[in-house]
Backbone as ProteinMPNN parsed JSONL, in Angstrom:
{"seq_chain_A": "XXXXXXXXXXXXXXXXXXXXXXXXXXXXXXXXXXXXXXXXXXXXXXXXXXXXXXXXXXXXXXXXXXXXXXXXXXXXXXXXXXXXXXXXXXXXXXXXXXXXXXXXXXXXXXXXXXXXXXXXXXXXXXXXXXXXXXXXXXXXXXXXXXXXXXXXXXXXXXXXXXXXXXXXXXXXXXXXXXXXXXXXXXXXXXXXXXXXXXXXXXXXXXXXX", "coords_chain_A": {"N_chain_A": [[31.637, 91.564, 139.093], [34.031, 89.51, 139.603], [36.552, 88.245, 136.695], [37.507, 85.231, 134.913], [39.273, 85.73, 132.87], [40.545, 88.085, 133.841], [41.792, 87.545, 136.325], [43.743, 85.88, 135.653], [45.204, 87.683, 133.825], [45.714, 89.049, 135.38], [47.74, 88.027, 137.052], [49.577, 87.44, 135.197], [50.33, 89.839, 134.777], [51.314, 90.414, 137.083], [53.668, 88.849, 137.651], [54.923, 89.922, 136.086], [55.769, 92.1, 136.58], [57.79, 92.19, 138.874], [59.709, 90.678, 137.939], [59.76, 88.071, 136.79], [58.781, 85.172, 134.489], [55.582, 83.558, 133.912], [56.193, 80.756, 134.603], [58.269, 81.535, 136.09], [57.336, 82.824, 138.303], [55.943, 81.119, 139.59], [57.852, 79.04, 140.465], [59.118, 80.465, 142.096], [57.491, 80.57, 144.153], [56.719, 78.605, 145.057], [55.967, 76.399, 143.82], [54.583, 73.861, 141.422], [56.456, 74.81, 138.443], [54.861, 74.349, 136.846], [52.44, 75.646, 137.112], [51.049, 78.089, 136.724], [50.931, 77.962, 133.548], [49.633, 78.798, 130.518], [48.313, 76.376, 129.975], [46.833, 74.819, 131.562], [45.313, 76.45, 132.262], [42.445, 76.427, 131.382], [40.36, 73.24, 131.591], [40.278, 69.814, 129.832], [37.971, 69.481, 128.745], [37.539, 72.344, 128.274], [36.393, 73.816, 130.023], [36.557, 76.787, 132.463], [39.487, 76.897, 134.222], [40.817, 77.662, 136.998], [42.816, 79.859, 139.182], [43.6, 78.615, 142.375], [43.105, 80.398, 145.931], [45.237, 79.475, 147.608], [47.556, 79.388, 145.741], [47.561, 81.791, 145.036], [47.734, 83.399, 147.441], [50.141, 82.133, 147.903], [52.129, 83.281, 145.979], [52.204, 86.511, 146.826], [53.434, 86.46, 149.19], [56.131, 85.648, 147.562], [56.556, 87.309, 145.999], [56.166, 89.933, 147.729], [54.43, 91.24, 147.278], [50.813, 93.242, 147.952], [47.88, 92.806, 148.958], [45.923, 94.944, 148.382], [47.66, 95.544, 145.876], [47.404, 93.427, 144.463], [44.502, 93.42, 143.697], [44.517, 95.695, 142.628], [45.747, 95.254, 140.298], [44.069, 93.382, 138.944], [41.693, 94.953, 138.906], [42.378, 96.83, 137.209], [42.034, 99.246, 134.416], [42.794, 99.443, 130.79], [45.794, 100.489, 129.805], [48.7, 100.537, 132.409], [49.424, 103.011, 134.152], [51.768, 105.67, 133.573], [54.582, 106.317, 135.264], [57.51, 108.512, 136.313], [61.27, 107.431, 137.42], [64.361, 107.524, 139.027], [66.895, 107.06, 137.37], [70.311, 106.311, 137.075], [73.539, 105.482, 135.757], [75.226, 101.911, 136.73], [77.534, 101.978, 137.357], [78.433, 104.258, 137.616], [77.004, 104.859, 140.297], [78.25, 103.862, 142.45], [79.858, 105.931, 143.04], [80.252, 108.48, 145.526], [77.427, 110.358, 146.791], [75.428, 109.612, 145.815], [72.943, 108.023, 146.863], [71.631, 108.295, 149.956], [71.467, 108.056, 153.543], [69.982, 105.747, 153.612], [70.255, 104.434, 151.292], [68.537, 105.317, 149.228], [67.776, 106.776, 146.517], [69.626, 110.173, 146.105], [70.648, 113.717, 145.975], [72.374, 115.086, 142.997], [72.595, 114.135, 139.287], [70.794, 112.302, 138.783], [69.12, 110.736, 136.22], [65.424, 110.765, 134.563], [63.301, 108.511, 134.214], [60.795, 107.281, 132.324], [57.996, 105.274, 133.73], [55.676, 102.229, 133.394], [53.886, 100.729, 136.08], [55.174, 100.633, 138.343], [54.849, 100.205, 141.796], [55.827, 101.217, 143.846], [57.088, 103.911, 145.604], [59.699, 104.422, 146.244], [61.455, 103.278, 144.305], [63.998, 102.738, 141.82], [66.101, 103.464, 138.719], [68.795, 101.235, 137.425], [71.402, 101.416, 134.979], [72.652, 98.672, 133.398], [76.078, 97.671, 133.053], [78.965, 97.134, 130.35], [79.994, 94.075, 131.192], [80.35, 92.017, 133.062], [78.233, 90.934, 134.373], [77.081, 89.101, 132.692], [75.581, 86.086, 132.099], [72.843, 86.91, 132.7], [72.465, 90.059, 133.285], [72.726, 92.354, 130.606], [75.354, 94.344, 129.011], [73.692, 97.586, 128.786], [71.293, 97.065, 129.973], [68.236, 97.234, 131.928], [68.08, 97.599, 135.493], [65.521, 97.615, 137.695], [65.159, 98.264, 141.105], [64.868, 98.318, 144.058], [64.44, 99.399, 147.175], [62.838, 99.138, 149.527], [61.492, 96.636, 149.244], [60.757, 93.887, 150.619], [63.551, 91.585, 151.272], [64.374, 87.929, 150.457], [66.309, 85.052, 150.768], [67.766, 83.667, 147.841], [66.937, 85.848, 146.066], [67.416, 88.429, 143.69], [69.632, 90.767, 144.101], [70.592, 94.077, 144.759], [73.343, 95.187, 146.265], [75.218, 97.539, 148.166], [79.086, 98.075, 148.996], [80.298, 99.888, 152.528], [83.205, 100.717, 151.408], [82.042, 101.836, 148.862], [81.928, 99.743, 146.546], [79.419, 98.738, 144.319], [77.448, 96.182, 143.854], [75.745, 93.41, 141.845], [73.977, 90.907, 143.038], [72.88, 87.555, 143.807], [70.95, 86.965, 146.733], [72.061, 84.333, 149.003], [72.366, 83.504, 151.306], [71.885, 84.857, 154.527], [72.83, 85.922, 157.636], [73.14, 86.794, 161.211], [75.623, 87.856, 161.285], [76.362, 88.272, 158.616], [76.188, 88.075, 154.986], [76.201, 86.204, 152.342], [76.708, 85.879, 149.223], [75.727, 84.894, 146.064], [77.593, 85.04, 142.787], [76.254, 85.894, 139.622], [77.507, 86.268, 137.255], [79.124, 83.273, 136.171], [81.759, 83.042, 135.879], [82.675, 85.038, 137.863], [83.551, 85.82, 141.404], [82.021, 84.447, 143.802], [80.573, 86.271, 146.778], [81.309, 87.048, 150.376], [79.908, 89.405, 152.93], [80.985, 90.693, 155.865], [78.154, 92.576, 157.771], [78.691, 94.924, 158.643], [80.244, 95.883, 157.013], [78.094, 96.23, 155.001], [76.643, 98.526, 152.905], [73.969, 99.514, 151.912], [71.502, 97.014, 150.786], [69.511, 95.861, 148.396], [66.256, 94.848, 147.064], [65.755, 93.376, 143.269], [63.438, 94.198, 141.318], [62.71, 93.899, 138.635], [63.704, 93.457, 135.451], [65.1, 93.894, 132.229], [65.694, 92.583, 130.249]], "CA_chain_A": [[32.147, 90.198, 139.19], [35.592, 89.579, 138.47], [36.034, 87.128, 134.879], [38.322, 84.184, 134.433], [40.249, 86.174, 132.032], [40.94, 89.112, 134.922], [42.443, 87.232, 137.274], [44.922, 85.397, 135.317], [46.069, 88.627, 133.172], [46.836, 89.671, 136.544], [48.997, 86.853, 137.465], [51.025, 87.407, 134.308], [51.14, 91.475, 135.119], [52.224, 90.582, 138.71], [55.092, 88.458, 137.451], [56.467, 90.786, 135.272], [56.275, 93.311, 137.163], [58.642, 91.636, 139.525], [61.082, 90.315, 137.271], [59.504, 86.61, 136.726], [57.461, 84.714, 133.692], [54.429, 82.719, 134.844], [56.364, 79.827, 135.452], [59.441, 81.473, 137.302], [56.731, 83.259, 139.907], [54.915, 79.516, 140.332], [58.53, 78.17, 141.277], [59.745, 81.391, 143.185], [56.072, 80.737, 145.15], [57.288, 76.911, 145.497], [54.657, 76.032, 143.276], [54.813, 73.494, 140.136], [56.613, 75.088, 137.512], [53.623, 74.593, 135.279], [51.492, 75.976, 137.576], [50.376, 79.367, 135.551], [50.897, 77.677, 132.234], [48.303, 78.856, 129.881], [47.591, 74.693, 129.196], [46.142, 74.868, 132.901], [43.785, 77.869, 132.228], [41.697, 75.549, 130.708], [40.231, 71.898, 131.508], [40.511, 69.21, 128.465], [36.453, 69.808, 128.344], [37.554, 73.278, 127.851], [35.725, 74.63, 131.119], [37.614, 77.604, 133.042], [40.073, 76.979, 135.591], [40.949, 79.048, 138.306], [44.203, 79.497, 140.623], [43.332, 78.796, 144.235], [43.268, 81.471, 146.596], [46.141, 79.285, 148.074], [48.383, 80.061, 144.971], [47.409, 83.766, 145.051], [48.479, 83.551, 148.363], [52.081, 82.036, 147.903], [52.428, 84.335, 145.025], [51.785, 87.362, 147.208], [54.058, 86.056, 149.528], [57.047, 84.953, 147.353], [57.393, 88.74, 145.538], [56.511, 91.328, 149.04], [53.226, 92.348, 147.001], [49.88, 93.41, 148.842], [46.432, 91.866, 148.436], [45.787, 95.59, 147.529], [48.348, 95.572, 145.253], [46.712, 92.572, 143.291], [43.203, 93.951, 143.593], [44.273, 96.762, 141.966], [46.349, 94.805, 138.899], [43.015, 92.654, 138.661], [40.856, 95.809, 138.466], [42.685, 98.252, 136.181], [41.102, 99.047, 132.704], [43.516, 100.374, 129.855], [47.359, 100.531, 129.981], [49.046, 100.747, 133.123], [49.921, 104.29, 134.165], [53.351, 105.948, 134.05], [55.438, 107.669, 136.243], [59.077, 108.536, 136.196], [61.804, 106.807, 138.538], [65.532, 107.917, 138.676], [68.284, 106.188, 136.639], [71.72, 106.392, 137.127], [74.715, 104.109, 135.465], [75.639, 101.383, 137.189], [79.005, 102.249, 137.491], [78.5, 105.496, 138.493], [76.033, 104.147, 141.472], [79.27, 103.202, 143.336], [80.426, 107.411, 143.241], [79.866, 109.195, 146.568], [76.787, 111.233, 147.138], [73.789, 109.345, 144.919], [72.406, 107.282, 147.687], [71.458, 108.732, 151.345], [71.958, 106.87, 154.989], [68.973, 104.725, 153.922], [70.282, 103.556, 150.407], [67.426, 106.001, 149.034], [68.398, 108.4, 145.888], [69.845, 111.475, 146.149], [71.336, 114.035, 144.832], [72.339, 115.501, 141.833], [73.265, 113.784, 138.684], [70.301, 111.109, 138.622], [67.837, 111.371, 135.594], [64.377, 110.401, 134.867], [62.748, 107.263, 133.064], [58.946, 106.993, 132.489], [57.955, 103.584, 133.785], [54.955, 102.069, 134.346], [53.879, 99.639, 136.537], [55.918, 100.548, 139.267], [53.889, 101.027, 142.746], [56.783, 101.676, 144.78], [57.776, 105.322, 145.309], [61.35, 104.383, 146.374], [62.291, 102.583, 143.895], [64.585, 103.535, 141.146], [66.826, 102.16, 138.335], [70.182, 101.233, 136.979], [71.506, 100.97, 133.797], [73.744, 97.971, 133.474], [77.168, 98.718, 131.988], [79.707, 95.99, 130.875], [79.619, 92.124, 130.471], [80.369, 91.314, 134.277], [77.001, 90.722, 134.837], [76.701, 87.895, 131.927], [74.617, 86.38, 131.006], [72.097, 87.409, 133.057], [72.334, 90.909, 132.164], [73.912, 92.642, 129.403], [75.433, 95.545, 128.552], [72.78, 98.478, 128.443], [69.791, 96.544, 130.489], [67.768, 98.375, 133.086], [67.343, 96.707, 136.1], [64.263, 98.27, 138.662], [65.421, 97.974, 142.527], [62.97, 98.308, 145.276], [64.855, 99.874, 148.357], [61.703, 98.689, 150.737], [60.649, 95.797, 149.34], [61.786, 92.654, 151.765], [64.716, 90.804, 151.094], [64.394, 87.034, 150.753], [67.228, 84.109, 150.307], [67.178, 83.503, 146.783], [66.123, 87.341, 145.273], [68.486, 89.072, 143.195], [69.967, 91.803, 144.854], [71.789, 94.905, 144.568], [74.408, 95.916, 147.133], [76.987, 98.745, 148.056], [79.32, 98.581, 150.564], [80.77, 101.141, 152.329], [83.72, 101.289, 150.429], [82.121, 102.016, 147.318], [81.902, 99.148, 145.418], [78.002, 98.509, 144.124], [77.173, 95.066, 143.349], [74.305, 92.672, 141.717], [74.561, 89.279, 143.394], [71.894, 86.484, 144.642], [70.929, 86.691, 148.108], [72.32, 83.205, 149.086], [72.368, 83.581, 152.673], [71.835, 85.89, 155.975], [73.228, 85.869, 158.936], [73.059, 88.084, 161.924], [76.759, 88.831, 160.971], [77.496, 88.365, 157.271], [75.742, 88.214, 153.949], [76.479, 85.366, 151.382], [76.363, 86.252, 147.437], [76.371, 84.14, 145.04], [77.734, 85.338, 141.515], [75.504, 85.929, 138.752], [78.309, 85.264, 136.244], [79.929, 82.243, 136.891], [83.523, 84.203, 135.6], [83.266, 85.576, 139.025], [83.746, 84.48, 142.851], [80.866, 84.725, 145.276], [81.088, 86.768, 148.11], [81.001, 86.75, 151.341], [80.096, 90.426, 153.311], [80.289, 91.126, 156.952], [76.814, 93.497, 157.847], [79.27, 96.052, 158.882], [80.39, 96.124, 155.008], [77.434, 96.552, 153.368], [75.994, 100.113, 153.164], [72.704, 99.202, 151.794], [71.127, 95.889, 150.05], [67.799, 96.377, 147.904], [65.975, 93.997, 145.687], [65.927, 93.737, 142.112], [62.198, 93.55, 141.032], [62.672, 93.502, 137.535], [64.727, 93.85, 134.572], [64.605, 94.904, 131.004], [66.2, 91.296, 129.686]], "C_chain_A": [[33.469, 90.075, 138.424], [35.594, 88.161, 137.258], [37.378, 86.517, 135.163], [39.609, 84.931, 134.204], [40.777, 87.177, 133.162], [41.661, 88.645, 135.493], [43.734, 86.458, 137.009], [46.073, 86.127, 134.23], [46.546, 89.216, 134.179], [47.504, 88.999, 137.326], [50.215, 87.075, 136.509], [51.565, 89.037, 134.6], [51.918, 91.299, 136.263], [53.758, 89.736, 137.878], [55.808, 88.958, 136.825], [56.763, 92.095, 135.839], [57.409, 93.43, 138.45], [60.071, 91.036, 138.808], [60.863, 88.591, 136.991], [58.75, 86.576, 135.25], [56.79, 83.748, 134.339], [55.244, 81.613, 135.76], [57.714, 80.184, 136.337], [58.59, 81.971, 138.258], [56.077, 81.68, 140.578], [56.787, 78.685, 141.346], [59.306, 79.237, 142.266], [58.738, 81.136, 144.31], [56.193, 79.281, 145.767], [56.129, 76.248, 145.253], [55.24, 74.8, 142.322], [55.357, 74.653, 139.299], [55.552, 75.203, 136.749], [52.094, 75.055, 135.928], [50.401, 76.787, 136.97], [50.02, 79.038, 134.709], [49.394, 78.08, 131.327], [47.585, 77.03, 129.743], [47.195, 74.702, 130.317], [45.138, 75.72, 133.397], [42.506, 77.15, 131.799], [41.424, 74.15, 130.842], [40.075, 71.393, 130.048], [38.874, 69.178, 128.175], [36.067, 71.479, 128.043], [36.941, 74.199, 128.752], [36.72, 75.468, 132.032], [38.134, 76.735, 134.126], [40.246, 78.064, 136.325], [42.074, 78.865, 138.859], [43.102, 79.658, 141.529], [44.006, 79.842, 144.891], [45.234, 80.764, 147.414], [47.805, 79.814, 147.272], [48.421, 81.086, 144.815], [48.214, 84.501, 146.36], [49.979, 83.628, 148.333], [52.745, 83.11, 146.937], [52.856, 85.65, 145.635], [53.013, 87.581, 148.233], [55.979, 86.099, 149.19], [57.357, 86.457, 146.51], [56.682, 89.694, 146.563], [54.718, 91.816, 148.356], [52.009, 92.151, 148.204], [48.635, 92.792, 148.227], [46.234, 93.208, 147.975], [45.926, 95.686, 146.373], [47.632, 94.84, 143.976], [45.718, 92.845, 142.59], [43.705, 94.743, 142.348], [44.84, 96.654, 140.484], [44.793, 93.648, 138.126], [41.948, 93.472, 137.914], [41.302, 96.761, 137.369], [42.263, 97.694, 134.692], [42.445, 99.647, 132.01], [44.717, 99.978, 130.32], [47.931, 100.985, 131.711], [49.153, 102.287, 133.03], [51.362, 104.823, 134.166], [53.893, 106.631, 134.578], [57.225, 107.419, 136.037], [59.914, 107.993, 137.069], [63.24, 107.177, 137.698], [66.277, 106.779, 138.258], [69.152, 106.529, 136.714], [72.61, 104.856, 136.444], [74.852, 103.249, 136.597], [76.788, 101.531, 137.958], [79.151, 103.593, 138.66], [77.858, 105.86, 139.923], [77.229, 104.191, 142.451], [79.885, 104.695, 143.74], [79.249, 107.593, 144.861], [78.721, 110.047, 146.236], [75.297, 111.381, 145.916], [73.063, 108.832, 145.671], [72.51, 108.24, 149.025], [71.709, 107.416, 152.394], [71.644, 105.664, 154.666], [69.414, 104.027, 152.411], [68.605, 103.879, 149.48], [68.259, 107.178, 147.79], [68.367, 109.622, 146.286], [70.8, 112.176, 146.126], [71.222, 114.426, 143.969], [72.738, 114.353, 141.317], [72.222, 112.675, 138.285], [69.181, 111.738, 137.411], [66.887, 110.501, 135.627], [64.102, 109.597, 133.88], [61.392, 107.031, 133.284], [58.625, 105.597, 132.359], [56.552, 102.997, 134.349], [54.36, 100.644, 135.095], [54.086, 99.721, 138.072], [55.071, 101.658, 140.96], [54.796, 101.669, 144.018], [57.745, 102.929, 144.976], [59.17, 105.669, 145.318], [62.125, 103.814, 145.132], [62.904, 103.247, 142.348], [65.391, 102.316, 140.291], [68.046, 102.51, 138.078], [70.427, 100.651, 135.722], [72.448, 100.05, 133.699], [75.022, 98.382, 132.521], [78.214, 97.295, 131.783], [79.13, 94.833, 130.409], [80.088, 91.496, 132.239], [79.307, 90.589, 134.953], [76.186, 89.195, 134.076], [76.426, 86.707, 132.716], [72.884, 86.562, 131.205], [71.192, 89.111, 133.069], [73.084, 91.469, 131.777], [73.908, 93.832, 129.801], [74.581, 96.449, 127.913], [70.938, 97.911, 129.065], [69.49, 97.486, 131.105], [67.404, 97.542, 134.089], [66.36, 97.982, 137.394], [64.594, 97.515, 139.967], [64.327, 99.03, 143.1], [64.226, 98.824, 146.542], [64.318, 99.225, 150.023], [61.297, 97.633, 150.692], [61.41, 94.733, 150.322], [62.436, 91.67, 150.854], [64.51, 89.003, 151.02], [65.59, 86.075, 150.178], [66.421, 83.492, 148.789], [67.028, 84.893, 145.841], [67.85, 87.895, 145.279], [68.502, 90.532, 143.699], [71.28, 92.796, 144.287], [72.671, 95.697, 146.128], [75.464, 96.658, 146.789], [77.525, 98.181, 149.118], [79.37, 99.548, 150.771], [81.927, 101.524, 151.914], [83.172, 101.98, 149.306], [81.574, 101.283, 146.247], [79.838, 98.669, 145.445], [78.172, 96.998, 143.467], [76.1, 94.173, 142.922], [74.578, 91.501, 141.798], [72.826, 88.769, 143.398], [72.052, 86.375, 145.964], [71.17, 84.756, 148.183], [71.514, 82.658, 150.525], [72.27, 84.464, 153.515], [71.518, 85.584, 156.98], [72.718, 86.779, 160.032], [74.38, 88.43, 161.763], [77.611, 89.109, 159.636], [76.008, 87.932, 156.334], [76.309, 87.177, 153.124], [75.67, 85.284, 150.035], [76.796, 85.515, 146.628], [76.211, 85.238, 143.529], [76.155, 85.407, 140.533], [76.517, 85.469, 137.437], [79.023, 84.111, 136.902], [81.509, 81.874, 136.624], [83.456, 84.49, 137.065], [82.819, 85.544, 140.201], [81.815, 84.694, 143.662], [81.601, 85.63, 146.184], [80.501, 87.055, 149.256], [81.341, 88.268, 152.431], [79.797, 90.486, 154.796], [79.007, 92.563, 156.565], [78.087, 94.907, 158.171], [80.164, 96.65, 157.717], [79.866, 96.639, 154.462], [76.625, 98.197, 154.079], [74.522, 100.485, 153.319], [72.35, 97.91, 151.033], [69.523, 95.822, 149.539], [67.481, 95.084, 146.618], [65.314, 93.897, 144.573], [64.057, 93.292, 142.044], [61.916, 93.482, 139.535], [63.511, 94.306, 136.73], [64.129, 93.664, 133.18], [64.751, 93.739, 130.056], [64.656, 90.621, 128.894]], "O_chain_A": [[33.855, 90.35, 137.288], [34.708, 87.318, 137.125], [38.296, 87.206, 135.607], [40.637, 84.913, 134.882], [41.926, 86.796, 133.385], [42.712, 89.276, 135.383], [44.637, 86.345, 137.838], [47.163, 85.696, 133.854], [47.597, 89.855, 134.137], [47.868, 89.486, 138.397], [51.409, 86.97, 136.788], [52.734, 89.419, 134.647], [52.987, 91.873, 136.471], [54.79, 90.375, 137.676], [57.023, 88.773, 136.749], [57.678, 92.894, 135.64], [57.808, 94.5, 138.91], [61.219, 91.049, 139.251], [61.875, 87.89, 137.002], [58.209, 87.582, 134.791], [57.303, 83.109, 135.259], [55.175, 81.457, 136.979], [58.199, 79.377, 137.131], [58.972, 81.614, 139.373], [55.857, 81.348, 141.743], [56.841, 78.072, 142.412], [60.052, 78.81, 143.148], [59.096, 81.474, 145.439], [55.761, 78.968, 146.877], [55.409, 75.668, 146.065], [56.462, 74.679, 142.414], [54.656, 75.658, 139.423], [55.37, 76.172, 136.012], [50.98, 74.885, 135.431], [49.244, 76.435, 136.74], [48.873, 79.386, 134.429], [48.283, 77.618, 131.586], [46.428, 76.757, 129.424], [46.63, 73.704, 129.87], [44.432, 75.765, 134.405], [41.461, 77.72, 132.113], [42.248, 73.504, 130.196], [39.813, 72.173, 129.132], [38.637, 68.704, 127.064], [34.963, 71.926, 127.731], [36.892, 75.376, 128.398], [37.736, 74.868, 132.384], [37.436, 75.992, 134.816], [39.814, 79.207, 136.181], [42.435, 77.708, 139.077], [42.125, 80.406, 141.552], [45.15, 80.215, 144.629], [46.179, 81.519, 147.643], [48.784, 80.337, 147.805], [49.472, 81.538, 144.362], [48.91, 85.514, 146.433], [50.77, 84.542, 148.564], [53.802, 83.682, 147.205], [53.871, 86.117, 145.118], [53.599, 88.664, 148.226], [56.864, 86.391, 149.994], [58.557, 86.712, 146.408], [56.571, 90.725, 145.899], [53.98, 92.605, 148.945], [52.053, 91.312, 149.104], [48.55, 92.36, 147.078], [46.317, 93.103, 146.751], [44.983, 95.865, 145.601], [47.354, 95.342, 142.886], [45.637, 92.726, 141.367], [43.34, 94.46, 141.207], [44.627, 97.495, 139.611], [44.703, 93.317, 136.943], [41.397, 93.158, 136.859], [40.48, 97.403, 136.716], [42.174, 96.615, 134.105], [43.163, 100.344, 132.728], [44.766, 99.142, 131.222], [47.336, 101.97, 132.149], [48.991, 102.831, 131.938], [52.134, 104.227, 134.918], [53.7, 107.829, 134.371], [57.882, 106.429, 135.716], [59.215, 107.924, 138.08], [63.428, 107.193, 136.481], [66.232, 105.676, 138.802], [69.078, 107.668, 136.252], [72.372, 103.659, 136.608], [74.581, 103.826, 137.65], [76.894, 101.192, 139.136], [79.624, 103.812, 139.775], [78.11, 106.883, 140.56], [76.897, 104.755, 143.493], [80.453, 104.702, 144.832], [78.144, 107.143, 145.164], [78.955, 110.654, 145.191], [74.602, 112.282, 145.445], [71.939, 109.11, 145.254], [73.516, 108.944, 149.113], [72.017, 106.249, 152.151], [72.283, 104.657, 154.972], [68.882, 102.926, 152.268], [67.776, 103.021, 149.176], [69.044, 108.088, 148.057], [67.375, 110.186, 146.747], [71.911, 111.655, 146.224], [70.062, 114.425, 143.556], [73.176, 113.465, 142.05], [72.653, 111.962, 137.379], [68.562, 112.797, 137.513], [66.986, 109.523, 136.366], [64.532, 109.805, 132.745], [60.923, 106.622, 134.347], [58.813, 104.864, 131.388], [56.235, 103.187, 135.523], [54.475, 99.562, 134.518], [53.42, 99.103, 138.903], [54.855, 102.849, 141.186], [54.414, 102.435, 144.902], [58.915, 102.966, 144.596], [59.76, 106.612, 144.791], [63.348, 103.928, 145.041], [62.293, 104.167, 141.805], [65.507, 101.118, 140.545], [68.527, 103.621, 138.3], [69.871, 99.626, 135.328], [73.514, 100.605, 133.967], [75.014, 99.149, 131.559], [78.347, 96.483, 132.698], [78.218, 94.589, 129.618], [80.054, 90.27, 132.351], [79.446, 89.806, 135.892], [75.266, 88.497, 134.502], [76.952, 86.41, 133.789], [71.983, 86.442, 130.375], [69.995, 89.368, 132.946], [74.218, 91.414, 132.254], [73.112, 94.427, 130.527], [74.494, 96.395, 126.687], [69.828, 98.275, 128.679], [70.123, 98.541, 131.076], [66.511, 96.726, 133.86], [66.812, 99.078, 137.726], [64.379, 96.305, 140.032], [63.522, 99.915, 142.809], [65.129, 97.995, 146.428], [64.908, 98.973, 151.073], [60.711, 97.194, 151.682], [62.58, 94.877, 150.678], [61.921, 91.09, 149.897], [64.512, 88.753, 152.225], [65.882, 86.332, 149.01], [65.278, 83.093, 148.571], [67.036, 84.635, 144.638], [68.82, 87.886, 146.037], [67.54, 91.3, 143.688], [72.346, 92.543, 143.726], [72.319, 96.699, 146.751], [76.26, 96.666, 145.85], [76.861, 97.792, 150.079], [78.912, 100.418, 150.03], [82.042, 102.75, 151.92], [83.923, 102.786, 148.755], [80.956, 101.747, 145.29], [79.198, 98.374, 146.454], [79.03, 96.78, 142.612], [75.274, 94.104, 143.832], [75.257, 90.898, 140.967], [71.846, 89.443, 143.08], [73.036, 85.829, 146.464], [70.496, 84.008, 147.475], [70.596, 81.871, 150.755], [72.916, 85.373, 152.993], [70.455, 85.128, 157.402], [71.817, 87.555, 159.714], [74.524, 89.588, 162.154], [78.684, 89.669, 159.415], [74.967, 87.556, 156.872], [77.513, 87.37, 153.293], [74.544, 84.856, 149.783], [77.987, 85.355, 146.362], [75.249, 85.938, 143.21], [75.106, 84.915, 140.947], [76.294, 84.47, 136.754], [79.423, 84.116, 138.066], [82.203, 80.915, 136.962], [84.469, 84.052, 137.609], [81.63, 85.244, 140.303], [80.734, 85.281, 143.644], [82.817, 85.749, 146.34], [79.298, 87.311, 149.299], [82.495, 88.491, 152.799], [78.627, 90.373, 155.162], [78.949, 93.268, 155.557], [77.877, 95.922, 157.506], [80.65, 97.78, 157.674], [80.246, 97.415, 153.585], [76.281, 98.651, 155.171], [73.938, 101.202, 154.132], [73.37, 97.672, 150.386], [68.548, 95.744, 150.287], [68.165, 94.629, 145.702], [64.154, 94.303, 144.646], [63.547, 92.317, 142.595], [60.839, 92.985, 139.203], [63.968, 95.416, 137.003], [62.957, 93.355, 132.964], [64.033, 93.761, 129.056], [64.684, 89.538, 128.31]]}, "name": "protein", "num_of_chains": 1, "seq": "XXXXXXXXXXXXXXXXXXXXXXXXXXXXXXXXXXXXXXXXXXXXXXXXXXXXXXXXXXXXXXXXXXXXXXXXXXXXXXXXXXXXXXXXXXXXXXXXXXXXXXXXXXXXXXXXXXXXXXXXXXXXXXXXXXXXXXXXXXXXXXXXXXXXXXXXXXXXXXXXXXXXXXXXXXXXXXXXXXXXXXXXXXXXXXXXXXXXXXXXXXXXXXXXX"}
C-alpha cells in the first residue's frame, strides 16, 4: 500500500528532477501555485490529504514524464541511483563535431558527470560559462538537457543553429516556419529563428541554480 508520505516525496522528487519547486510544477501543470504546498498536505484537523489523480495527471503532462516514471519515483527505497551523463562547456557546445544529425552527443572531447536521477539515456549536460545567461543562470551552473523529451511553449530550451551559435532561450512560440525565443536575460534581444536555422532544439530539465 502506498503511504501519504510516498506519494508526495514523489511529487517533490519529480519536480526537481525537472527543474521546478513544488509550486513552479503546480503552475507549469496550470495548477494553483499553492497547490503542493506542504500547508495543503495536511487538513486544519490534521487528517492526510492527498493530490488527486487529476493533479498527478497534469503534472505528468506538464514535464513529458511517464506514469512509469512516477511509479517508479513513488516506489524507490534509499538514494536515487547514479549514472554518468556527458558534459561539455557551454561555449565549446557551439564547436563543430560534439553533437550528431540528431543533436545527440558525440565525439571526442565530452567528459563524464555522475548524476542521479536522470532516466533519460540521451540526455547530457552543459556547464554554463559567463554572465549572459543572468540571472537565471550563473557562471559555472550545470544545466541537464533532454534531447527527446517534448518541447512545449513556455520550457526553457537549448538551441544551435546551423551556424554554430548554441543558445538557452524560452520556447515562446512555434510555428511551422520559425521559432520565437524569448531572452532569459533581459540585457539581451529575443529571437526570432526560421526552422531551417536551427540545427537542433532540446529541453532544459533541470539546473544546478
Amino acid at each position: 500500500m502506498l503511504s501519504h508520505e510516498q506519494i508526495w516525496s514523489a511529487i517533490d522528487a519529480l519536480a526537481q528532477r525537472y527543474g521546478f519547486t513544488a509550486s513552479g510544477l503546480a503552475r507549469k501543470a496550470g495548477l494553483d501555485a499553492t497547490t503542493f504546498n506542504r500547508s495543503k498536505r495536511l487538513g486544519p484537523d490534521g487528517r492526510e490529504r492527498w493530490p488527486s489523480t487529476e493533479s498527478i495527471a497534469k503534472i505528468l503532462a506538464a514535464t513529458g514524464a511517464s506514469l512509469d516514471e512516477f511509479i517508479s519515483v513513488v516506489t524507490r527505497r534509499g538514494p536515487a541511483p547514479s549514472r554518468t551523463i556527458p558534459l561539455i562547456g557551454f561555449a565549446q557546445a557551439g564547436s563543430g563535431g560534439f553533437f550528431d544529425d540528431d543533436g545527440l552527443p558525440a565525439g571526442a572531447g565530452w567528459e563524464e558527470v555522475a548524476f542521479p536521477g536522470v532516466t533519460d539515456e540521451k540526455a547530457y549536460a552543459l556547464e554554463i560559462a559567463g554572465d549572459s545567461m543572468l540571472p537565471l543562470y550563473r557562471d559555472g551552473d550545470t544545466i541537464i538537457v533532454s534531447p527527446t523529451a517534448t518541447v512545449r511553449r513556455g520550457d526553457r530550451v537549448v538551441v544551435k543553429t546551423v551556424e554554430g551559435e548554441v543558445l538557452a532561450k524560452q520556447l515562446r512560440r512555434q510555428t511551422a516556419k520559425t521559432v520565437e525565443l524569448a531572452s532569459l536575460n533581459p540585457e539581451h534581444p529575443d529571437r526570432v529563428l526560421g526552422l531551417s536555422e536551427i540545427a537542433f532544439m532540446a529541453r532544459v530539465i533541470w539546473a544546478s541554480q
